[in-house]
C-alpha positions in Angstrom: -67.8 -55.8 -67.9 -69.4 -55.9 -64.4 -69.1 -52.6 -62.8 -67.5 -51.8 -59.5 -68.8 -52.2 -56.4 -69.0 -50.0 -53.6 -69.7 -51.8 -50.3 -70.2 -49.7 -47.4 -70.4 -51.6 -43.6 -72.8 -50.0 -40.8 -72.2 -51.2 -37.4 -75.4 -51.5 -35.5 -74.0 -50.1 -32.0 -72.3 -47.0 -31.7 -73.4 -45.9 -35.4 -77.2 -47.2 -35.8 -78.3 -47.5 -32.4 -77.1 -46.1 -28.8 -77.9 -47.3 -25.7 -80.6 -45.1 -23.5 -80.5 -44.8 -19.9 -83.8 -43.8 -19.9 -84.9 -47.7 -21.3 -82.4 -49.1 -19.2 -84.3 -47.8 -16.0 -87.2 -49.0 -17.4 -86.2 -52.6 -17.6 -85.2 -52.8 -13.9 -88.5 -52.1 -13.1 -89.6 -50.1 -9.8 -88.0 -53.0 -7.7 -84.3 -52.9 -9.7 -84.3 -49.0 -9.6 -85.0 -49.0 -5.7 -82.2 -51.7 -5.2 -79.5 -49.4 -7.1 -80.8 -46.7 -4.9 -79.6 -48.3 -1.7 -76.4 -49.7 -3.3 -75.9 -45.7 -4.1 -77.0 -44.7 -0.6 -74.6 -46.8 0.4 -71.3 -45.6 -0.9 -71.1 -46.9 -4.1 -71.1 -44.7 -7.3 -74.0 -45.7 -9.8 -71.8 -44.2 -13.0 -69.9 -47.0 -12.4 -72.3 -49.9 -12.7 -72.1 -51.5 -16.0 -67.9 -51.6 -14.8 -68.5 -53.2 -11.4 -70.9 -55.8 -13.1 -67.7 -56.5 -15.4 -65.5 -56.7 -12.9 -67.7 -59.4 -11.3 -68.6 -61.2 -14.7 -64.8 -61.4 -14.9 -64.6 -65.0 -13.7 -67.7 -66.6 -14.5 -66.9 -69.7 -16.3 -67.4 -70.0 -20.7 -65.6 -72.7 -22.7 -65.4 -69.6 -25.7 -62.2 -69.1 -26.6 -61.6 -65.4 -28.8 -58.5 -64.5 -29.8 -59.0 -61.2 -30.3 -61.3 -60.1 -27.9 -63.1 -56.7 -28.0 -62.6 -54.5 -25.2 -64.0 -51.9 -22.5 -62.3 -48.8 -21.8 -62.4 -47.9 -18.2 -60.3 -45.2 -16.3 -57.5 -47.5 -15.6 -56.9 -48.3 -19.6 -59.2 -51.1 -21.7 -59.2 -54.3 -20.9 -61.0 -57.6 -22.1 -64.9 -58.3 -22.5 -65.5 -61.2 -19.7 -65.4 -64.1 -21.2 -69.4 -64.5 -20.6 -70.3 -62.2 -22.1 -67.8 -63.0 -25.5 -70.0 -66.1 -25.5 -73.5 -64.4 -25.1 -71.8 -62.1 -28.5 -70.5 -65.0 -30.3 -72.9 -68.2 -29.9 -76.0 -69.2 -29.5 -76.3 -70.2 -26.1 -79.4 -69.6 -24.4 -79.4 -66.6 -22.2 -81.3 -68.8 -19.5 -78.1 -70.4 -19.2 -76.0 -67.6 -19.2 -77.6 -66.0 -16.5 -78.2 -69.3 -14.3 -73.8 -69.7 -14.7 -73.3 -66.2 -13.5 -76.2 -66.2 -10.8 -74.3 -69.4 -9.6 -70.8 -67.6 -9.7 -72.5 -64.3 -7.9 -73.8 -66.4 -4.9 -70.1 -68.2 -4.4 -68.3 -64.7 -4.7 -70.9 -61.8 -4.1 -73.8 -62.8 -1.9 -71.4 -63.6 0.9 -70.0 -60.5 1.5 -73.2 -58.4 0.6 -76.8 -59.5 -0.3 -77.5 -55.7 -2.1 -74.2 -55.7 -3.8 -75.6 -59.4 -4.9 -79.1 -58.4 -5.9 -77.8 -55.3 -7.8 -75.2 -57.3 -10.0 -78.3 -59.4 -11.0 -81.1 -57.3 -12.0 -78.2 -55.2 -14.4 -76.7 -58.5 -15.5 -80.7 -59.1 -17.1 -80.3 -56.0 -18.9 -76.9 -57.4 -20.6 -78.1 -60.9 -21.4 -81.6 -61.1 -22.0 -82.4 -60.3 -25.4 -85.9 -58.3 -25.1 -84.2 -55.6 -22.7 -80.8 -55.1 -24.8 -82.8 -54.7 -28.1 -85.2 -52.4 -26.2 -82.4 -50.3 -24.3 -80.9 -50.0 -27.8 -82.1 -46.8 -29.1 -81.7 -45.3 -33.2 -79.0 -42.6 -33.5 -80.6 -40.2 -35.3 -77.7 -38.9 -37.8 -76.8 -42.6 -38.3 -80.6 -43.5 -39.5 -80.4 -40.4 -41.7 -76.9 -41.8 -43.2 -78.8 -44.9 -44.2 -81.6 -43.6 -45.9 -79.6 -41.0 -48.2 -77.4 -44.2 -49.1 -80.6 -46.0 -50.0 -81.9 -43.4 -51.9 -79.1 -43.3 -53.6 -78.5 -46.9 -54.6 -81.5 -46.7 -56.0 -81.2 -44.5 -58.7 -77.5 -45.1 -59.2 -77.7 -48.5 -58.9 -80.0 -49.3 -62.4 -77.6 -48.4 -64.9 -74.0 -46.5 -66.1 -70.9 -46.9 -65.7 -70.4 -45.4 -62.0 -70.0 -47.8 -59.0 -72.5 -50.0 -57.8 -73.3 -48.6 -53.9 -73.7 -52.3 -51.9 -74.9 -51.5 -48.1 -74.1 -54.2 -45.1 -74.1 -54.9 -41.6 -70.6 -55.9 -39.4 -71.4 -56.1 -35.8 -70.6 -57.6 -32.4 -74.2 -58.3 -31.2 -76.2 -61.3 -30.3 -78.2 -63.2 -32.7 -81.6 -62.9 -30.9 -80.7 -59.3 -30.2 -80.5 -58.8 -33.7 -83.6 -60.4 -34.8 -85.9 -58.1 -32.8 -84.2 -54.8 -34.2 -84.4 -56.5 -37.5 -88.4 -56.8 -36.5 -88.9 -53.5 -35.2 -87.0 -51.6 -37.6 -87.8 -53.8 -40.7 -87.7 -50.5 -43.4 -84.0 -49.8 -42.5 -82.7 -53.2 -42.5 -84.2 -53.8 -45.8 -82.0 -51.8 -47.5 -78.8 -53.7 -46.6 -77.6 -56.9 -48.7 -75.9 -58.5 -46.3 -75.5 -59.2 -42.7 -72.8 -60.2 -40.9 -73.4 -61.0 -37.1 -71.3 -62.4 -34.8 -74.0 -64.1 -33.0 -74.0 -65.8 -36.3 -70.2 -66.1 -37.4 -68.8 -66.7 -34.0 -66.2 -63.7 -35.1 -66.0 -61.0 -32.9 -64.1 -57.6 -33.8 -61.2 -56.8 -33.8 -60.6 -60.0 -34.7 -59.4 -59.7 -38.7 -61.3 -63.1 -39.0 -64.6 -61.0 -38.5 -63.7 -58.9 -41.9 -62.3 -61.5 -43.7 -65.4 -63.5 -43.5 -67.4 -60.9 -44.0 -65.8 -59.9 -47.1 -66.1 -63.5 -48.5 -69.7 -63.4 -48.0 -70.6 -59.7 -49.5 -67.7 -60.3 -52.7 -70.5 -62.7 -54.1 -73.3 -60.1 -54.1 -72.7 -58.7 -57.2 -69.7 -59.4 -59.0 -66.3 -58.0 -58.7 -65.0 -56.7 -55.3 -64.3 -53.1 -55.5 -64.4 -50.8 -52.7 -65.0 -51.2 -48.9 -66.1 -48.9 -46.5 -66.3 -49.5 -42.7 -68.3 -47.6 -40.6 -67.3 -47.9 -37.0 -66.7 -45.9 -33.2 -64.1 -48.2 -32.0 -60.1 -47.2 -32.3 -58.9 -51.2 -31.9 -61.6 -52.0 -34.9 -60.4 -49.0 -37.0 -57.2 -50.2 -36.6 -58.0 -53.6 -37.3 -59.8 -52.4 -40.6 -56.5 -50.4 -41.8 -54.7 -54.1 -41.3 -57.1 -55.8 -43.4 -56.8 -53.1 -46.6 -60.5 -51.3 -46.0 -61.4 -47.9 -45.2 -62.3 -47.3 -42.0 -64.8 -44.3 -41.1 -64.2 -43.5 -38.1 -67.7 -41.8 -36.1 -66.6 -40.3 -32.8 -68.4 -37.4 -32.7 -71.4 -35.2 -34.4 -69.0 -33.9 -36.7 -68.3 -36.6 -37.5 -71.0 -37.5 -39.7 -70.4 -34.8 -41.6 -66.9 -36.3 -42.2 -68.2 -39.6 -43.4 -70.3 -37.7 -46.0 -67.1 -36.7 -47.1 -65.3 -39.6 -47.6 -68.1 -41.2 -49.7 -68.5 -38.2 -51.9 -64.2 -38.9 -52.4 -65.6 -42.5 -53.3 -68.4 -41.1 -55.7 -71.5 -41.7 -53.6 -72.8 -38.0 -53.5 -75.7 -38.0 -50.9 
């Protein structure tokens, strides 16, 4: 008989990589950083920079449609990713063409009221859109790398023979498909260990839609047999919630101790790092 299957899902952001501020001022470049400085110097609060760029990105025009689209949590409660940016996660559009929409909104509804406020919203907007800076802003998290190579080590010897389960590693994520492909390039020894891949880029499913889960479980059950066991790796309260709906385990990383925890739960699953 085939033997059970143990199929534990990594998201890449917020559990394999973080972003670093440190890249991120690196990728303006000297001119980007001495922009923000005068947008600072001039009232404006430079903490809240990736939400103002949202704010703007807002009503740039996308023909995506998500019904379940993820969120960003912000002081007055979560609301919606713009709709641009749902599109940049979710298709393959060229980022050329994202940015040339959103330059075009930014010049009908920014640049008359302030050329700096303009200029600003454009330099960070690169650093969300074009793939080469978001893969290099995206950083490993340390304890998360670690994770992965004590499960691979483990699926290896477990994995050749008995009668435990079989320990299947994969890959759920919001991120864009070129994104994806250079992490995949740069970090090629820790993306070899996972079977599967399941990308929204790819799938046009974003999280926390239940589509993104149910695909993705249709395309990892074939990897080896019967079902068994799944295991969800995430930081986001709406996807853990959406992972409860759709009968997984969701393992929930929100802190340092919280890896710690997630060791835990696998042990209760029988994958003793």
């Amino acid at each position: 008989t085939a033997r059970r299957s143990i199929h534990l899902c990594f998201d890449l952001g917020g559990i394999l990589f973080v972003e670093s501020k440190l890249h991120a001022i690196h990728c303006l470049g000297f001119y980007g950083v001495f922009l923000v400085f005068v947008w600072v110097l001039m009232g404006n609060n430079p903490f809240r920079l990736r939400d103002r760029l949202f704010d703007h990105l807002q009503g740039v025009p996308s023909a995506v449609h998500v019904d379940t689209p993820p969120t960003i949590k912000g002081k007055k409660g979560s609301k919606p990713h713009p709709v641009i940016l749902q599109e940049c996660l979710s298709v393959t559009t060229p980022y050329q063409e994202i940015l040339r929409r959103v330059d075009t909104h930014f010049k009908k509804t920014i640049l008359p009221h302030s050329s700096i406020e303009y200029r600003v919203m454009m330099a960070v907007a690169q650093l969300v859109f074009v793939p080469d800076h978001v893969a290099t802003i995206l950083v490993p998290i340390p304890a998360g790398f670690k994770l992965l190579a004590d499960c691979a080590r483990f699926q290896e010897t477990n994995n050749k023979g008995g009668d435990t389960a079989r320990l299947r590693l994969h890959v759920i994520s919001n991120m864009n498909y070129e994104v994806a492909k250079i992490l995949k390039s740069k970090h090629q020894d820790f993306f070899q260990c996972f079977e599967g891949m399941s990308i929204s880029g790819e799938t046009g499913h974003l999280k926390p839609s239940p589509q993104t889960y149910i695909h993705a479980r249709k395309l990892f059950s074939g990897k080896g047999g019967v079902e068994g066991e799944w295991l969800i790796l995430d930081d986001q309260d709406e996807n853990i919630a959406t992972i409860m709906d759709c009968n997984m385990t969701p393992i929930a990383i929100k802190d340092n101790a919280s890896w710690e925890d997630a060791r835990h739960v696998l042990d209760q699953f029988g994958v003793r790092l």
